[in-house]
BAGUBA-942440 format. One record per atom (N, C-alpha, C, O): residue number from 0; residue in one letter; atom name; x, y, z. Coordinates in Angstrom, 3 decimals. Atoms other than C-alpha are relative to their C-alpha. Example, Ala and Ser with C-alpha at 12.3 -4.5 7.8 and 13.67 -1.06 7.14 Angstrom:
# BAGUBA-942440
NODE   seq   type   atom         c1         c2         c3
NODE     0      A      N      0.890     -1.190      0.000
NODE     0      A     CA     12.300     -4.500      7.800
NODE     0      A      C      0.900      1.200      0.000
NODE     0      A      O      1.936      1.181      0.665
NODE     1      S      N     -0.820     -1.190     -0.060
NODE     1      S     CA     13.670     -1.060      7.140
NODE     1      S      C     -0.770      1.090      0.730
NODE     1      S      O     -0.261      2.198      0.899
END
This chain:
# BAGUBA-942440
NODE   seq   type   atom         c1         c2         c3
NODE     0      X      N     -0.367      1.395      0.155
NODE     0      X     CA     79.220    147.287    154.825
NODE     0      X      C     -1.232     -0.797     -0.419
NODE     0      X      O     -2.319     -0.622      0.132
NODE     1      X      N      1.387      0.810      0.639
NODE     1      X     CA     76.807    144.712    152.683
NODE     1      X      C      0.443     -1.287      0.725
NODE     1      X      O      1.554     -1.641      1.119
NODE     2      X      N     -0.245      1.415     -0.638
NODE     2      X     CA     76.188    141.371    154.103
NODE     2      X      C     -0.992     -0.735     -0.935
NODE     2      X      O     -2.056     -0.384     -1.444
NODE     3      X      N      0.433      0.862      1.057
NODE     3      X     CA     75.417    138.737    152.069
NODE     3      X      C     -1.453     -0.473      0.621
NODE     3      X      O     -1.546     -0.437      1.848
NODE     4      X      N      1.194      0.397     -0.252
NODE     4      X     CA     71.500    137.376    152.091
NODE     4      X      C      0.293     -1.367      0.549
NODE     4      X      O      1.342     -1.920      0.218
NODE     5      X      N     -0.246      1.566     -0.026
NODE     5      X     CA     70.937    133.678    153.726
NODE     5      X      C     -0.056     -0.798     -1.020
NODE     5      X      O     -0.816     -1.059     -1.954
NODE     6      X      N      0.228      1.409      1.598
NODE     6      X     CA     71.730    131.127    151.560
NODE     6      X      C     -1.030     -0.662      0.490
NODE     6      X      O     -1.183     -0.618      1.711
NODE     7      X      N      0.601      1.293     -0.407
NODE     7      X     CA     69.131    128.389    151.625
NODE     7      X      C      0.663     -1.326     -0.011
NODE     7      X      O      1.868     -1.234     -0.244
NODE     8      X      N     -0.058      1.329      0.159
NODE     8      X     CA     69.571    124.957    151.575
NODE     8      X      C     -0.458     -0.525     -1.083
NODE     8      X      O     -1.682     -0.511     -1.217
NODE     9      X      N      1.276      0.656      0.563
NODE     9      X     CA     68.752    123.110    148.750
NODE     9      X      C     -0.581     -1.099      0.549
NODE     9      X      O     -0.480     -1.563      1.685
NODE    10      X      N      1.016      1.192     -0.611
NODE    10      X     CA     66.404    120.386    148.769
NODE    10      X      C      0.528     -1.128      0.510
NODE    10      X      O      0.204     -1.477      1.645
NODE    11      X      N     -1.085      0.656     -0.537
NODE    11      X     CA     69.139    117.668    148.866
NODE    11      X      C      0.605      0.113      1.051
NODE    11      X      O      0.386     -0.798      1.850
NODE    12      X      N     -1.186     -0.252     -1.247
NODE    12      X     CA     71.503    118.680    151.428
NODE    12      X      C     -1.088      0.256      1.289
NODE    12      X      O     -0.678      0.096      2.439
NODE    13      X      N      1.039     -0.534     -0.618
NODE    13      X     CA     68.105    119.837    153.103
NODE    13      X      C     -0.271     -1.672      1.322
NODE    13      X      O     -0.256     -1.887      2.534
NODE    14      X      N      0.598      1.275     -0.366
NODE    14      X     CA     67.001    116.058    153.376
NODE    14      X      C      0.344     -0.807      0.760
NODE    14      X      O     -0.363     -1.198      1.688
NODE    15      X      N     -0.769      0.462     -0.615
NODE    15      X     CA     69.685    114.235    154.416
NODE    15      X      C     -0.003     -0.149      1.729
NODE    15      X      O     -0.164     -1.035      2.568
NODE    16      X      N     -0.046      0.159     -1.758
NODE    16      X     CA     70.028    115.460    157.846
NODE    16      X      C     -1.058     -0.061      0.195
NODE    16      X      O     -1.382     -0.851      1.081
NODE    17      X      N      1.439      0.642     -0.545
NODE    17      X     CA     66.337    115.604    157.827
NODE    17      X      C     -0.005     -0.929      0.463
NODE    17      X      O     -0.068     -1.153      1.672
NODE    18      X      N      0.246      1.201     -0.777
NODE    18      X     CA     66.196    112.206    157.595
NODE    18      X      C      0.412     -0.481      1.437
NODE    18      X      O     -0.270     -1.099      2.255
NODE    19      X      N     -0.986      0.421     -1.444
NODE    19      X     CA     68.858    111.737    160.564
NODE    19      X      C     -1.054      0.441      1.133
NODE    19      X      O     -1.576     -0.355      1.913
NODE    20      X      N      1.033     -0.121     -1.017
NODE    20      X     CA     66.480    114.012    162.682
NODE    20      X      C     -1.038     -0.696     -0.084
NODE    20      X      O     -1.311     -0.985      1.081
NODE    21      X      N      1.055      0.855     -0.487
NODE    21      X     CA     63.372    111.854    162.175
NODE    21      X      C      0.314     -0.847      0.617
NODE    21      X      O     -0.356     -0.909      1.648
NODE    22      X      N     -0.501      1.128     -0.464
NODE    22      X     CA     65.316    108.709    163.118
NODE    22      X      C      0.400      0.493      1.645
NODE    22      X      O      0.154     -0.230      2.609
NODE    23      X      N      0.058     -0.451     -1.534
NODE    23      X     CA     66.302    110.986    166.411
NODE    23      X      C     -1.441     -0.167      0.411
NODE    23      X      O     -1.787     -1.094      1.142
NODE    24      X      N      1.244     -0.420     -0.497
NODE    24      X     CA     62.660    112.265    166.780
NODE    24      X      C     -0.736     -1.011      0.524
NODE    24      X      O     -1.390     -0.880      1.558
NODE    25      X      N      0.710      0.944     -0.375
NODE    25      X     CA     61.295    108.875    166.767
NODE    25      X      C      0.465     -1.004      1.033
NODE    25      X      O     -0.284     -1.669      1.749
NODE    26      X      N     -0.725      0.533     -1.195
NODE    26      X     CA     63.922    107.301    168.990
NODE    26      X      C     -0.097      0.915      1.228
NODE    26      X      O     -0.323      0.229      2.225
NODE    27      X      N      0.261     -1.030     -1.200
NODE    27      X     CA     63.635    110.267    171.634
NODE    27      X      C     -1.405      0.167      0.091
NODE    27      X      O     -1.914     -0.446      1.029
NODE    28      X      N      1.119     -0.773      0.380
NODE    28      X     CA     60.443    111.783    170.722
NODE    28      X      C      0.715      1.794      0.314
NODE    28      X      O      1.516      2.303      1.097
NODE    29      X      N      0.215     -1.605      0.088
NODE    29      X     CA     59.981    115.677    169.690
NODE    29      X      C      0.490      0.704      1.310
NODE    29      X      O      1.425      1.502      1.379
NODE    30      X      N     -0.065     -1.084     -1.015
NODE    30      X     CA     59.794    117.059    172.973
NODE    30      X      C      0.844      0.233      0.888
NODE    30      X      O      0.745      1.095      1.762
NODE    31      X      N     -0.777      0.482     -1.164
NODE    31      X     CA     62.613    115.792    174.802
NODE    31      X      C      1.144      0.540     -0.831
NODE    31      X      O      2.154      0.475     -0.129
NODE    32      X      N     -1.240      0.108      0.536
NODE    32      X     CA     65.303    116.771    172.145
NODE    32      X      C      0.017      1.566     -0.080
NODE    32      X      O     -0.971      2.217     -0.418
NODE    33      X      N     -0.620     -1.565      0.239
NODE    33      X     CA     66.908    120.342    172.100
NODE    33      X      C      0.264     -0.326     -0.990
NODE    33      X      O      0.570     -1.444     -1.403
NODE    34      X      N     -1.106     -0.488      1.053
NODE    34      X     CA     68.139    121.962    169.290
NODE    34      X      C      1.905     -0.158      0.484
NODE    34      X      O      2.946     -0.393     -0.128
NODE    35      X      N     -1.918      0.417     -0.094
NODE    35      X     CA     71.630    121.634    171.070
NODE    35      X      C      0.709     -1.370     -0.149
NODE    35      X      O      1.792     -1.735     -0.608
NODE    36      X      N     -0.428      1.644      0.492
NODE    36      X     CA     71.323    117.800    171.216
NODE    36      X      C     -0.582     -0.448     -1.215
NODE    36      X      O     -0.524     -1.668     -1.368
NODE    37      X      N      0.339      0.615      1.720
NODE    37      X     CA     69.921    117.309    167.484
NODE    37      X      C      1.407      1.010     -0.109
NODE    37      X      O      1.609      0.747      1.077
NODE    38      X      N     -1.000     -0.469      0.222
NODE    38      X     CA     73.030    119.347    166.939
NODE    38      X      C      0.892     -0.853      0.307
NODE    38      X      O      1.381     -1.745     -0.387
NODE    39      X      N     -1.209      1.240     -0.659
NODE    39      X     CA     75.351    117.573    169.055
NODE    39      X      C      0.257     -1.350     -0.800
NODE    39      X      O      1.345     -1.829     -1.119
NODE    40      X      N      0.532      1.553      0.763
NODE    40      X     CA     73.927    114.228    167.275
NODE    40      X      C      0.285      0.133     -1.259
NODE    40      X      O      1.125     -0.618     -1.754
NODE    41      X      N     -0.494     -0.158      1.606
NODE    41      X     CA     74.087    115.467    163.661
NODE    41      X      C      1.693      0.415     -0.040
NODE    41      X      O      2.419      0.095     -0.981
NODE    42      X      N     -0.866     -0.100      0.710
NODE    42      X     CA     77.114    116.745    164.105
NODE    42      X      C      0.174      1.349     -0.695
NODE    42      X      O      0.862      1.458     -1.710
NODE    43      X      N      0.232     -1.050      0.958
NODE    43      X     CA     76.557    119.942    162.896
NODE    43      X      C     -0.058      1.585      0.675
NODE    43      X      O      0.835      1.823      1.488
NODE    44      X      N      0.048     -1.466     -1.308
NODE    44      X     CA     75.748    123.773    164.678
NODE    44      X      C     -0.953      0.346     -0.340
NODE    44      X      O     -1.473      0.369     -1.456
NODE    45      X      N      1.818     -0.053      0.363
NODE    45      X     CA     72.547    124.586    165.277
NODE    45      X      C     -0.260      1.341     -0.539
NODE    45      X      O     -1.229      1.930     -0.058
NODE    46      X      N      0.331     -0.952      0.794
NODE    46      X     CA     72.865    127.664    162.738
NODE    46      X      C     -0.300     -0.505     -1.055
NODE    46      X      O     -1.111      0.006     -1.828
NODE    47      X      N      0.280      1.249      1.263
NODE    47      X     CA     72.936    124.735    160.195
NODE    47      X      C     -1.486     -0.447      0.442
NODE    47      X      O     -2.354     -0.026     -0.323
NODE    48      X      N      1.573     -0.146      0.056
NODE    48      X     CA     69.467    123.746    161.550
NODE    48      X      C     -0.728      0.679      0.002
NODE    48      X      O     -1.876      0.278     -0.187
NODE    49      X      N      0.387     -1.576     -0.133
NODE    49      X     CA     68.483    126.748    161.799
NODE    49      X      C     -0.277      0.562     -0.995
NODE    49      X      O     -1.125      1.453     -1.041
NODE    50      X      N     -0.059     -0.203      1.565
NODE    50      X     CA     69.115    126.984    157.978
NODE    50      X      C     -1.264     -0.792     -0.570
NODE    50      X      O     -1.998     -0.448     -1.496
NODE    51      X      N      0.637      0.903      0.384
NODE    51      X     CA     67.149    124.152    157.805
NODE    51      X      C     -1.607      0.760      0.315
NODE    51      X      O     -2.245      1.145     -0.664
NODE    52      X      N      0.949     -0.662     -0.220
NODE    52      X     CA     64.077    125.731    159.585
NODE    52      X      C      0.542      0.909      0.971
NODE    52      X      O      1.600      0.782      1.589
NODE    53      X      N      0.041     -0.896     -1.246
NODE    53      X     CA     63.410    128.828    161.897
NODE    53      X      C     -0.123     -0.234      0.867
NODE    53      X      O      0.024      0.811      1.501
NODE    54      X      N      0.334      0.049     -1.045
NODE    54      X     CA     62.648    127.419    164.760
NODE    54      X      C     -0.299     -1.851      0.438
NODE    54      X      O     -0.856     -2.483     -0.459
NODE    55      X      N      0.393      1.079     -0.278
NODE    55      X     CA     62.209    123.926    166.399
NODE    55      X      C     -1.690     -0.505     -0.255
NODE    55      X      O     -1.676     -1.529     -0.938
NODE    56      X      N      0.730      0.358      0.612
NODE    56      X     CA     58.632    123.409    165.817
NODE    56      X      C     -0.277      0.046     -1.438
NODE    56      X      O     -1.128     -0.614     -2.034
NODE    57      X      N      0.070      0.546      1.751
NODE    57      X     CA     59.275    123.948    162.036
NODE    57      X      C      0.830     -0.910     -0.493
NODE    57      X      O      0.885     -1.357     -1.638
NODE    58      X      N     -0.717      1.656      0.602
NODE    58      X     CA     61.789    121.011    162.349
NODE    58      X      C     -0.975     -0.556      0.197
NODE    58      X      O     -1.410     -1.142     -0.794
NODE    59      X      N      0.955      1.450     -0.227
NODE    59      X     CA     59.157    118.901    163.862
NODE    59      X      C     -0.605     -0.355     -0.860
NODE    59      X      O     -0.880     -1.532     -1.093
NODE    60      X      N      1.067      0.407      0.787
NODE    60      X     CA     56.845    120.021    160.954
NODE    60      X      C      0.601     -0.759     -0.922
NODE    60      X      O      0.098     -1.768     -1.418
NODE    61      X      N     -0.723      0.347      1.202
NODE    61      X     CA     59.244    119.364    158.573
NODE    61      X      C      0.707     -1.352      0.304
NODE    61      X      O      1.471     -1.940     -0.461
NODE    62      X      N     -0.672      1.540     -0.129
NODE    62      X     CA     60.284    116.121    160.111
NODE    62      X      C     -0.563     -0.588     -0.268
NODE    62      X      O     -0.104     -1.443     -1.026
NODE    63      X      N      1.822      0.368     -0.118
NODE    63      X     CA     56.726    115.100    160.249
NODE    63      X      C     -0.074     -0.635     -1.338
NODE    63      X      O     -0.305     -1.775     -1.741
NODE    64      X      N      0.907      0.387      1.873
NODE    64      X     CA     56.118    115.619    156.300
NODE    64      X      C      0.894     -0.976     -0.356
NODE    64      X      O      0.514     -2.037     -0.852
NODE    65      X      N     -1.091      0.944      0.685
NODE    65      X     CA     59.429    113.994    155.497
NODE    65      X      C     -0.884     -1.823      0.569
NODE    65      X      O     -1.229     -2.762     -0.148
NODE    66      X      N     -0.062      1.730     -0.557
NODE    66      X     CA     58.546    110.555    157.650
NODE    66      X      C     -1.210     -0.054     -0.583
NODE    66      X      O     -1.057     -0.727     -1.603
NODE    67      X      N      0.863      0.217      0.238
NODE    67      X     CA     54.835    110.786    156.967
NODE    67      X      C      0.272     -0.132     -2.201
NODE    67      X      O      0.098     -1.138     -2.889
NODE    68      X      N     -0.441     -0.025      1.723
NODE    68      X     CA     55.861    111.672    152.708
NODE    68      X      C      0.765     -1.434     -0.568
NODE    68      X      O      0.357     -1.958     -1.604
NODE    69      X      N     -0.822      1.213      0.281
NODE    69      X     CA     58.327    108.578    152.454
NODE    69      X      C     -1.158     -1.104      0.014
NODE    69      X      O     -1.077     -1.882     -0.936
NODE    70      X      N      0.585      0.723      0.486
NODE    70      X     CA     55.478    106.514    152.904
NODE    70      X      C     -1.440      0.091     -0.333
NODE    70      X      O     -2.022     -0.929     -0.701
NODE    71      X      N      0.974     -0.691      0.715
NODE    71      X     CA     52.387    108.513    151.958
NODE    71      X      C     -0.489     -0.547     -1.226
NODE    71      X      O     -1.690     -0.341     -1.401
NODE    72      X      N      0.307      0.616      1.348
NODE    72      X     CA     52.250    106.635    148.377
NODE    72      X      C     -0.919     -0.941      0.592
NODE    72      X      O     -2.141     -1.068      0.519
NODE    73      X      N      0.437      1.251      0.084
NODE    73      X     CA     52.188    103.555    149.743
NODE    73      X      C     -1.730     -0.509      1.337
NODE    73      X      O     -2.602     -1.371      1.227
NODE    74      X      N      1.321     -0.110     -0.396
NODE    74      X     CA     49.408    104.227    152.552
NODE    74      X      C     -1.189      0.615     -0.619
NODE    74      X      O     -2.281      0.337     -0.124
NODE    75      X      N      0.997     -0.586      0.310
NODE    75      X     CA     47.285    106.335    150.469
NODE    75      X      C     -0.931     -1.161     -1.100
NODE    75      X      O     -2.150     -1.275     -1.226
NODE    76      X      N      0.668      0.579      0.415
NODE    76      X     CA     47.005    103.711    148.149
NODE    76      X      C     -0.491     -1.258      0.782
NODE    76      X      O     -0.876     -2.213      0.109
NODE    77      X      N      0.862      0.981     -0.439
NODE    77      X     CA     45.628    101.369    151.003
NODE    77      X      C     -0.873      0.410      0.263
NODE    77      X      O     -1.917     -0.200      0.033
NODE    78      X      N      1.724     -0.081      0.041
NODE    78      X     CA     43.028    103.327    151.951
NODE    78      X      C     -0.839      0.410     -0.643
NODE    78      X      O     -2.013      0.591     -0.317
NODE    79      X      N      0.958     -0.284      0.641
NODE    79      X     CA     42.121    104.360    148.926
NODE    79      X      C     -0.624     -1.902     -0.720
NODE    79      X      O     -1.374     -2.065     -1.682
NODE    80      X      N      0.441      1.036      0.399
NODE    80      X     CA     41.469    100.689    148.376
NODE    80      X      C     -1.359     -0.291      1.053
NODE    80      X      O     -2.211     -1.086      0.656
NODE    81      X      N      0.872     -0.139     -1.044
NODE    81      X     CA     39.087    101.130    151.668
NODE    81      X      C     -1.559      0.446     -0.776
NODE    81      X      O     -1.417      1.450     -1.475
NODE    82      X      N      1.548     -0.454      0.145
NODE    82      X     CA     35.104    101.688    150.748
NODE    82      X      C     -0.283      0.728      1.093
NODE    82      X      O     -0.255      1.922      0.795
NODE    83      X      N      0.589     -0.200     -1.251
NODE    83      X     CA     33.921    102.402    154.445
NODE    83      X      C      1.388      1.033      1.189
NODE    83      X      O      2.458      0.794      1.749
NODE    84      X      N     -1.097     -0.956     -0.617
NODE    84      X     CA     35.371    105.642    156.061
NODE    84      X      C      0.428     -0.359      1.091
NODE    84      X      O      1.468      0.204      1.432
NODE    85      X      N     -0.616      0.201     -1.062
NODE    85      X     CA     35.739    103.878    159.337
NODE    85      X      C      1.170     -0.778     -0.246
NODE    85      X      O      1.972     -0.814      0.688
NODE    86      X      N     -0.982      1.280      0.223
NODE    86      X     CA     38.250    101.030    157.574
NODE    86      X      C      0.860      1.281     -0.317
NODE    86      X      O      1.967      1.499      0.175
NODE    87      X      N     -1.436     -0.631      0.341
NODE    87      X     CA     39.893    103.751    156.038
NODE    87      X      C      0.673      0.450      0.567
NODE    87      X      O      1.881      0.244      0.450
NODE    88      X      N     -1.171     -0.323     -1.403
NODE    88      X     CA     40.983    105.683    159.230
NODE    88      X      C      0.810     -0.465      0.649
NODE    88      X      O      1.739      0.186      1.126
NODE    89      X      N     -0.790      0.832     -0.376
NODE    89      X     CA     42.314    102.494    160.503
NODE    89      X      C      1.051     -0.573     -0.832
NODE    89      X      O      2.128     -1.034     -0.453
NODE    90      X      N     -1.290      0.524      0.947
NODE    90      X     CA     44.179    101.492    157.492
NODE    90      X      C      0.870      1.221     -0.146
NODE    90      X      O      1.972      0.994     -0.647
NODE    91      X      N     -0.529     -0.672      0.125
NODE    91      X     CA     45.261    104.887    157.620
NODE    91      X      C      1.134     -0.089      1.189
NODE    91      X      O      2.335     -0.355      1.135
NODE    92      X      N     -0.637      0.208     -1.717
NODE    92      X     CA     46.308    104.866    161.439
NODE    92      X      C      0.938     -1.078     -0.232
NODE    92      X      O      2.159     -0.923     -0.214
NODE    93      X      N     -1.251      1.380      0.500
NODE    93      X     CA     47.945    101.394    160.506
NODE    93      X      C      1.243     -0.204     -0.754
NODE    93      X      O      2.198     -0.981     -0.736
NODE    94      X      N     -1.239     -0.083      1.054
NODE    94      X     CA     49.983    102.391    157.962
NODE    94      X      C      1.016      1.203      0.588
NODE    94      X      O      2.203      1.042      0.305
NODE    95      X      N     -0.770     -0.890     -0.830
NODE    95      X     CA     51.425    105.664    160.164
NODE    95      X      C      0.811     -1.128      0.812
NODE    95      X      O      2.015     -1.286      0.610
NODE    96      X      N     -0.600      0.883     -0.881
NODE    96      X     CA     52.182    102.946    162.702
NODE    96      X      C      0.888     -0.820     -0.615
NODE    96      X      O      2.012     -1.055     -0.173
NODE    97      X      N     -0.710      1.040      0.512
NODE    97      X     CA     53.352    100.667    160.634
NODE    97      X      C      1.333      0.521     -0.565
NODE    97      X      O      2.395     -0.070     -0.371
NODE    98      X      N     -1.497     -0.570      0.254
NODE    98      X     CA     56.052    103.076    158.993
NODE    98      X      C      1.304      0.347      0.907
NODE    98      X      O      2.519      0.433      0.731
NODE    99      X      N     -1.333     -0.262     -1.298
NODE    99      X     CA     57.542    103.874    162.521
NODE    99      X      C      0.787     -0.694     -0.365
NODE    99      X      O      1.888     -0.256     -0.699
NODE   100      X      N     -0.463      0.782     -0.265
NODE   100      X     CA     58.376    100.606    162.343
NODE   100      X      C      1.286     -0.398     -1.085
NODE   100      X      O      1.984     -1.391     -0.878
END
């Protein structure tokens, strides 16, 4: 008997619920949320996240890049407007913070 390979996800369909989990992650935080309740919450079965990544810390990473990536443009170009590496850490730090929001 052959069994079919995993499909992936594409990138699209990938994202979506991404996004949904950051909006959990940052309302709960990371450490407090099972895979059964980001399931429960999306809506979905956690073989579907599962698809998404292997394992709960490769959602986190991958939640991470997504929230940090969405606004990555727009902080990089503040501190590359920064001269003085200490301003820039803070405009960096500022602009993480500021995207929570």
């Amino acid at each position: 008997m052959r069994t079919r390979p995993r499909q992936r996800l594409n990138a699209a369909r990938r994202d979506d619920p991404l996004a949904r989990v950051v909006d959990i992650f940052l309302s709960n935080g990371f450490s407090s949320v099972t895979v059964s309740a980001l399931a429960q919450q999306l809506r979905c079965s956690k073989a579907a996240l599962y698809r998404v990544a292997p394992t709960k810390e490769q959602l986190v990473i991958l939640a991470t890049k997504q929230f940090l990536g969405s606004s990555a443009k727009r902080i990089e170009a503040s501190v590359a407007a920064e001269t003085r590496p200490r301003r820039q850490i803070v405009t960096y730090l500022g602009g993480v913070a500021d995207a929570r929001t």
